[in-house]
Structure formats: structure tokens, C-alpha cells
C-alpha positions in Angstrom: 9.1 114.3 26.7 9.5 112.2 30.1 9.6 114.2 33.2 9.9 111.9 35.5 12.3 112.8 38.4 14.0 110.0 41.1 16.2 112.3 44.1 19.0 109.9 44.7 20.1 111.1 48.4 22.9 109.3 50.3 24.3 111.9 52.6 26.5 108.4 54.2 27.9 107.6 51.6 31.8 108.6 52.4 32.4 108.6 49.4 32.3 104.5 48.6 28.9 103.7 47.6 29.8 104.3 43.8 28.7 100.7 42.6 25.3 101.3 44.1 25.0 104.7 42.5 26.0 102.9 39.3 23.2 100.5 39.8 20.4 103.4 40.0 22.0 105.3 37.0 21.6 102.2 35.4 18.1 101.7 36.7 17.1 105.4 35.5 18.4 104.8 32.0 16.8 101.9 31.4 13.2 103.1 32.7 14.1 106.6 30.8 14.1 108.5 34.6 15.9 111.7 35.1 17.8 110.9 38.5 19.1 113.8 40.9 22.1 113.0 42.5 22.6 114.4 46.2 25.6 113.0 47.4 29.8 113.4 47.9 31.3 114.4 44.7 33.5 111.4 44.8 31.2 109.2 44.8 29.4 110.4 41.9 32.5 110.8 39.6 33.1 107.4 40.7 30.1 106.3 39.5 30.3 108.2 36.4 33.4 107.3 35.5 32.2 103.2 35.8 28.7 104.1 33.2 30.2 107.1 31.2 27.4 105.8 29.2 24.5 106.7 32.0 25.9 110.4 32.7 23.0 112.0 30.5 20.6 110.2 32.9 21.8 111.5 36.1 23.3 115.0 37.5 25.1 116.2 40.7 22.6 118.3 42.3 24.5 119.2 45.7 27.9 118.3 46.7 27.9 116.4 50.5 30.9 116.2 53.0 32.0 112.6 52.7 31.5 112.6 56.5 28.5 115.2 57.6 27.8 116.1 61.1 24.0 115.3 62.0 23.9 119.1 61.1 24.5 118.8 57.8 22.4 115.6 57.5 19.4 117.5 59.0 19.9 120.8 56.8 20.3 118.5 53.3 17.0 116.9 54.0 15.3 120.1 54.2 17.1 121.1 51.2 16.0 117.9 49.2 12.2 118.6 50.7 12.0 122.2 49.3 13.9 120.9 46.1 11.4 118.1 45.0 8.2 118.2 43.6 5.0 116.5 44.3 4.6 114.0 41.3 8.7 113.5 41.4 10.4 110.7 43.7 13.0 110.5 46.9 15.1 107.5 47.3 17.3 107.2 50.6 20.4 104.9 49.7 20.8 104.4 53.4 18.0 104.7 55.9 19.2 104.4 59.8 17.1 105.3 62.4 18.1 109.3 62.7 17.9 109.7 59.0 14.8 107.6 59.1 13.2 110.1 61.8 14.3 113.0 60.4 12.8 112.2 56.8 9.7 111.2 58.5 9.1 114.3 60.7 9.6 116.0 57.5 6.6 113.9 55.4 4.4 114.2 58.2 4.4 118.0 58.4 4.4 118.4 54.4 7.4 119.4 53.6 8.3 116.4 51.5 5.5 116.6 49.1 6.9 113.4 47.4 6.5 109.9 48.1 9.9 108.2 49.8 11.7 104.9 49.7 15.1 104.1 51.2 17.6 101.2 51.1 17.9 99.6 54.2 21.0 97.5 55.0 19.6 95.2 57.8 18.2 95.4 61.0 21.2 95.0 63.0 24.1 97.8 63.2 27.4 97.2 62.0 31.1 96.2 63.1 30.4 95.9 67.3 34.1 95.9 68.2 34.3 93.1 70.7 31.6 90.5 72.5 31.3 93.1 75.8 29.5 94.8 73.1 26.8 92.8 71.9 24.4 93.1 74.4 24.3 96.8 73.0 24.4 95.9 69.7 21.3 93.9 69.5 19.6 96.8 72.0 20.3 99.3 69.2 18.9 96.3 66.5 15.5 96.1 68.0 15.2 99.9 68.6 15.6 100.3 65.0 13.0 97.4 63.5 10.9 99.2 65.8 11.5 102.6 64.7 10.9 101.8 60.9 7.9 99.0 62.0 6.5 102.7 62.9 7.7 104.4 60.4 6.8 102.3 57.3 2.6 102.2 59.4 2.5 105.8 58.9 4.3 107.0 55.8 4.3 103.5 53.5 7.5 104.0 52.4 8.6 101.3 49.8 11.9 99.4 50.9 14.8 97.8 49.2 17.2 95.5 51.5 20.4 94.2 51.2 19.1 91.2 53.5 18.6 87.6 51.3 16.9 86.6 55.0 14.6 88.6 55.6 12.0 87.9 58.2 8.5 88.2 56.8 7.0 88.8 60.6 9.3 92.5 60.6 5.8 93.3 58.6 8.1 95.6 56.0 7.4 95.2 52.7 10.7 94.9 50.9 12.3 94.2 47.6 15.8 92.3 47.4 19.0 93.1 45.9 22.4 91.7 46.5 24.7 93.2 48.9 28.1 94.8 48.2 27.4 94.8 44.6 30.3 95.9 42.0 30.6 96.2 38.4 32.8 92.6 38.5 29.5 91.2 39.5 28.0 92.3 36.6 30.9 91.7 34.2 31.9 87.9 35.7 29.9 85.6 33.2 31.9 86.9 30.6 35.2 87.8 31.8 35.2 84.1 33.0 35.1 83.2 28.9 38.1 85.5 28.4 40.5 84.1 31.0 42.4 81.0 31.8 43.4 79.8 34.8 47.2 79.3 34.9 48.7 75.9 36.3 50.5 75.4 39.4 51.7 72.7 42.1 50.9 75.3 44.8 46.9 76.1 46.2 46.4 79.9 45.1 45.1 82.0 48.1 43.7 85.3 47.6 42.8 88.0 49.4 41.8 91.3 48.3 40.1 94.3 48.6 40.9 97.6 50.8 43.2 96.1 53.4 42.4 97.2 57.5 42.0 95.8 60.5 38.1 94.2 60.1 39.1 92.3 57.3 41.1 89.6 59.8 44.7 89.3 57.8 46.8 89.4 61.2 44.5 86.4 62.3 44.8 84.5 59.1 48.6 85.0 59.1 48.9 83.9 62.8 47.2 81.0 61.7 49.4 80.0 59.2 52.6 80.3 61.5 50.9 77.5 62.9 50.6 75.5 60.3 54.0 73.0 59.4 56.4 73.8 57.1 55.5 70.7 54.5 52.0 72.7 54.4 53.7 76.3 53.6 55.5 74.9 50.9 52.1 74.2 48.8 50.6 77.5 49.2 50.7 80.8 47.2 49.4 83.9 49.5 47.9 86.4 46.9 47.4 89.7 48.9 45.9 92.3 46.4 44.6 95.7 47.4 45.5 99.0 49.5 46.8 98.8 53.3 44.5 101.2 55.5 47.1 102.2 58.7 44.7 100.0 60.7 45.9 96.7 59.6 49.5 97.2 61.0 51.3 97.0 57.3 54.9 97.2 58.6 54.5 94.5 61.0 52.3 92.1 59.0 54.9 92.4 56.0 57.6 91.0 58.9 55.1 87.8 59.3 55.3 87.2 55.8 58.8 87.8 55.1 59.3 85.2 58.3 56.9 83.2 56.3 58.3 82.9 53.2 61.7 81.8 54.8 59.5 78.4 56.0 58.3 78.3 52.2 55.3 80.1 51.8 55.4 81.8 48.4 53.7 85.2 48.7 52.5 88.0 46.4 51.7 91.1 47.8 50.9 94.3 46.2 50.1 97.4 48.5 48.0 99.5 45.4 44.9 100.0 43.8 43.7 96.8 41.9 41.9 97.2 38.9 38.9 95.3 37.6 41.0 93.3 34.7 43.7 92.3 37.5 41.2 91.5 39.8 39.4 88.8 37.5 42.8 87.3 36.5 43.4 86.8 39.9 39.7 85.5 40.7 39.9 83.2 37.8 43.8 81.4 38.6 43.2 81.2 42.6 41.9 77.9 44.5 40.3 79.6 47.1 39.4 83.3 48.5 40.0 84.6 52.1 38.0 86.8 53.8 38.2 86.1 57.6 36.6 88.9 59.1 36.0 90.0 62.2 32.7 90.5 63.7 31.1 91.8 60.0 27.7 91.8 60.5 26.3 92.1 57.1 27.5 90.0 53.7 30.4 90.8 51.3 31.7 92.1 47.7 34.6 89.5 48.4 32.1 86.3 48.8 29.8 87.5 46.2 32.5 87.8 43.9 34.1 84.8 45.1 30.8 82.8 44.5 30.2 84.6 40.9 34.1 83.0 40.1 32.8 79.7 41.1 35.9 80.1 44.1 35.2 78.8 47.7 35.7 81.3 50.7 36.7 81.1 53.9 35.4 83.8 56.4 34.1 84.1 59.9 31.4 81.6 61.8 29.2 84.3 62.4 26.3 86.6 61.5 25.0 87.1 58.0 27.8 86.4 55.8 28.1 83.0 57.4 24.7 82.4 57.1 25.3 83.0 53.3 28.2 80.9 53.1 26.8 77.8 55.2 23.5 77.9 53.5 24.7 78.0 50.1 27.8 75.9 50.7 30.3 78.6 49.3 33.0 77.4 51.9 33.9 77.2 55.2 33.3 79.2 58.6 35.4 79.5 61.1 36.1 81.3 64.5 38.2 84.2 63.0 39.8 85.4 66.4 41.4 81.9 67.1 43.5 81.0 64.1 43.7 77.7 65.1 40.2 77.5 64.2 41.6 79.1 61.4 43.9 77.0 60.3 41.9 73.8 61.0 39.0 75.5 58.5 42.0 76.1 56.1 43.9 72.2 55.9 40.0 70.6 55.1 39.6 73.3 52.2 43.0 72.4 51.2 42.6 68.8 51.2 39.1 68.7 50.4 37.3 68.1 47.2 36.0 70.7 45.3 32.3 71.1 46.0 29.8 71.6 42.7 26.5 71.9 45.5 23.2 73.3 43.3 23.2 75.8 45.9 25.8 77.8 44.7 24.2 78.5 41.5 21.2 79.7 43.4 23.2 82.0 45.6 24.5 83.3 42.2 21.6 84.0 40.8 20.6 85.7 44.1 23.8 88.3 43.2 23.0 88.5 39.5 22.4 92.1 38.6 20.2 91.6 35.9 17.9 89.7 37.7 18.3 92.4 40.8 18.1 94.8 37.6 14.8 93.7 36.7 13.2 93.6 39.9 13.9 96.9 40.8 13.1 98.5 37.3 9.6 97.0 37.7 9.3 98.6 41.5 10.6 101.5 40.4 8.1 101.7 37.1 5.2 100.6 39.6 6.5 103.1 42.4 5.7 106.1 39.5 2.2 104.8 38.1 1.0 104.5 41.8 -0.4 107.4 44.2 1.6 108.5 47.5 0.1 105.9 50.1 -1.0 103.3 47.5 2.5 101.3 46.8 3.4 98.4 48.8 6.6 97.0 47.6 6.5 92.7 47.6 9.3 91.6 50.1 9.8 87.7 48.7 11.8 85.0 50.2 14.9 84.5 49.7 13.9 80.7 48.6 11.3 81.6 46.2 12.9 84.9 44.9 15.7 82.6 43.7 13.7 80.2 41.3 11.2 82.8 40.3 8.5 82.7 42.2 6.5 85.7 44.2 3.8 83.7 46.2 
């Protein structure tokens, strides 16, 4: 009988990580590893409900608040260190520098007996709201490579990142899996069999996803009031997915109606999108829109978007254009000025599609059953190894895509 034990802690989670929860149910049933589930209970019936299939490998094991105090973060790890033996495993799905100090003042006094790992997102912080702010930003992005630089020298914790850049001289031993994953990532290959693309004289532009102010619509839209009528008339504006308050709904819905009056065609549905809609309307659009503003990490809607074989056009800045530019998924642009916007927009509209070999290695970069496999043999090697012994391989994003580790 296996009694092999993985704590899966995200005490962050706000209830949304549900596709990366998936993933490590998935992960425990294929290596046969019990997995203890410490997080909001919405995100694990989420997850549940997307692998009914996985539910007899994983259990609940304390309900979180969706959005705990640093109280409540502190008191759940020193419930998850009195709840975990020594020969079992802790995994973090999000390690930031207070969680990261507070797990490690924990191991270093013995009260987690067990060896740790953690998924870290990158080494920068998220969403600085404006450019006053980036001083800050990168202030707070060097205190925490340093803090885990530390960290990982004293307690060897083994690291997963969401990074495809990662910077070998950060001296972090990491192992890679694609950002923002979702169960359309793992499902695109075949759905793409299942579905034809309809035929139309107008470009199909979608944009989808949970709808608020980061996600740059009212920029986009501003750009297309400047573009001329003659160019309206050959779009189709696909806007799929749930309005958070934040992105203004009322007033963005006048733009449009003012829109269509100039001949834009426009779909728009304010509701939850399910997975079958969503790869209908992957597989008939031209083109995918996500323009954010000042997202510092990479995306569901590009990784999608490059899994559909669709080009995207999102912001000139910071990891996801890195992905995009690199890989030649699309076009960057200056999302706050939406003539920049629009100018990005008219080459993508006139251009020729683009069949780079690129692409297909940034897809195989997102490809969960390559991400799959390496994390079931770190996870495998994590078990068979002593406390202070494992040293997961961080490989470059270059070589990790056509196979090789050296």
C-alpha cells in the first residue's frame, strides 16, 4: 500500500488557482501520491469538479479564507508543520517573500519536519499601477531574489517557476512549467480536430476571459474610434467573459453601441464562458486581444491563443512581451496610447499570416504533458531523495524546448 503523502498548501489562492490544483491532482494520480489539499474550498471544488476522475487522489484537509490576513497565513503554517510527517512532502503553490520567511523560520527551528518546495511566480511583483511606481517595484524585485537566494542556501528547497526566462546566475535551481495553465491547454490538440472555422468577409477579434480594468478593453476601444469607418466595417469584436465593476461596463457598452453605428459588428456576452464556447470561438477568430496594462508576468489568453495557432496583440512590455516577441505570436504595442494601438492593430490586419518555427516551440513550452512529465519525474525524485539531498535542474528555456538538460 503507498503512503506517500504531498501537502498541497496555497493559503493565496482567492479562490482562482483551480487549473493549477488540477495539475497536482493530476500529478499525484499519475505517480500514485496521496495529496493533502490546504486551501479555499472553492478552489478545490473547482478543481474537483474539472478531474472528477482525480478526487480519490486528493482531499480537503482545511478550508482557507479566500483572502487571509497575515494572521491566518502565519497560524495555517503552523498548522500544516504540526500536521505533516517527516517522510511526507510540503509543496507551497505560491512562495512570496513573507510566506517564504515564515515557512523557513519554521524548518529552521524543526517544526516542519518535512522537506519543502514551492512554486514561485517570478522575481518581480505583480500589476505596479502606474510608472511613478516602478522604481518601487523593482526595489521590492531584488529584495525578494535575495530573500529566496538565502533561503534556498539554507533550507534547499526544490523550486518550480512559471518563468520560461529564467536567469541561471539567480543560482535557484528550478524546474519549468507554463504559466496560467487551464484545462483548454490540455484539451486544444484535439478540440482543434473537432471544430471548423466558419467563413466570413469580416477579421474575427476576440477577447476573453474575466473582464476588468488590467485587461486594457477601454484602451483598445479608444483605439478603434480612431480608426476610419472603411476599417470598422471589416471587423467583428468578439467580447466573451464576465465584467468585473472595474472595467466601467455601462460606459464601455456606450463606446460600442457608438461603434457599431460607424460599422463595427460586435458580439458581446457579459457571462460565464464555458470551455466548448471558448474553443469555438478560439478556432473561428483571426486574431486574439489581450492589451494589458502593466502585467508583469505571461497569460492564459496568449498561451491559449498560441495553442489555437491565433496571433495576439498585447502590451510592449515585461514578460508576456518577451513571450510574444521572442516567439513571434503577434504584435506588441504601447497599450496606454491606443494609437499605438491601433497602428499594431491595421499591420495585423493587413499582414500575412505568420507560420514562424517558433511558435511551435513556444507551444510545446505550454504543453502539459510535456510540463506533466517533468514534474512527475521531480516529484518521483523529490520522494526517493533525503531532506537536503534534492537539487531540482532549472534548464533553459532554449534547450528545455527541444529536449535537452545540459
Amino acid at each position: 500500500m503507498n503512503h506517500r503523502v504531498l501537502h498541497y498548501v496555497d493559503p493565496a489562492a482567492g479562490g482562482h488557482h483551480g487549473d493549477f490544483l488540477v495539475f497536482f491532482m493530476r500529478l499525484a494520480l499519475r505517480t500514485e501520491i496521496r495529496l493533502k489539499v490546504w486551501a479555499p474550498e472553492k478552489s478545490y471544488l473547482h478543481a474537483c469538479n474539472l478531474a472528477p476522475d482525480t478526487q480519490g487522489h486528493a482531499s480537503l484537509q482545511q478550508h482557507i479564507d479566500e483572502h487571509p490576513s497575515h494572521q491566518q497565513r502565519f497560524d495555517l503554517i503552523r498548522m500544516v508543520s504540526s500536521s505533516v510527517a517527516a517522510d511526507e512532502r510540503v509543496f507551497f503553490a505560491m512562495l512570496d517573500p513573507m510566506l517564504s520567511s515564515l515557512v523557513h523560520y519554521q524548518w529552521r527551528h524543526g517544526r516542519i519536519q518535512a522537506p519543502w518546495s514551492g512554486l514561485l511566480f517570478r522575481t518581480s511583483f505583480n500589476y505596479p499601477e502606474s510608472e511613478p511606481f516602478m522604481s518601487r517595484a523593482w526595489v521590492k524585485s531584488l529584495a525578494k531574489l535575495s530573500l529566496l537566494r538565502w533561503l534556498y542556501r539554507r533550507s534547499h528547497p526544490s523550486l518550480l517557476t512559471l518563468d520560461p526566462f529564467w536567469d541561471p546566475s539567480h543560482q535557484v535551481p528550478v524546474v519549468h512549467i507554463p504559466d496560467a495553465m487551464t484545462e483548454l491547454d490540455r484539451m486544444a490538440p484535439a478540440k482543434l480536430l473537432q471544430v471548423q472555422p466558419s467563413r466570413s468577409d469580416r477579421k474575427e477579434l476576440l477577447f476573453f476571459g474575466s473582464i476588468d480594468r488590467r485587461k486594457g478593453l477601454a484602451e483598445f476601444l479608444m483605439a478603434l474610434h480612431l480608426a476610419p469607418d472603411t476599417t470598422l466595417r471589416t471587423i467583428h469584436l468578439c467580447i466573451l467573459g464576465k465584467w468585473h465593476p472595474s472595467a466601467n461596463h455601462p460606459e464601455q457598452a456606450e463606446v460600442l453601441r457608438a461603434l457599431e453605428l460607424r460599422g463595427l459588428k460586435v458580439t458581446l456576452r457579459n457571462e460565464f464562458i464555458s470551455n466548448q464556447q471558448l474553443v469555438a470561438a478560439l478556432v473561428q477568430c483571426d486574431l486574439v486581444l489581450a492589451p494589458y496594462i502593466d502585467h508583469i508576468g505571461s497569460s492564459g489568453v496568449v498561451g491559449l491563443a498560441a495553442q489555437f495557432g491565433k496571433p495576439v496583440l498585447t502590451q510592449a512590455s515585461y514578460q508576456i512581451a518577451r513571450e510574444v516577441n521572442q516567439y513571434a505570436l503577434g504584435k506588441t504595442a504601447n497599450t496606454k496610447d491606443p494609437k499605438a494601438i491601433l497602428a499594431a492593430l491595421m499591420a495585423m490586419l493587413t499582414g500575412e499570416p505568420s507560420n514562424d518555427s517558433r511558435q511551435a516551440q513556444y507551444r510545446a513550452w505550454r504543453n502539459q504533458s510535456q510540463a506533466m512529465a517533468r514534474c512527475e519525474q521531480w516529484l518521483v525524485q523529490w520522494f526517493a531523495e533525503g531532506k537536503e539531498t534534492l537539487h531540482a535542474t532549472g534548464i533553459p528555456f532554449d534547450r528545455m524546448l527541444d529536449g535537452r538538460s545540459t
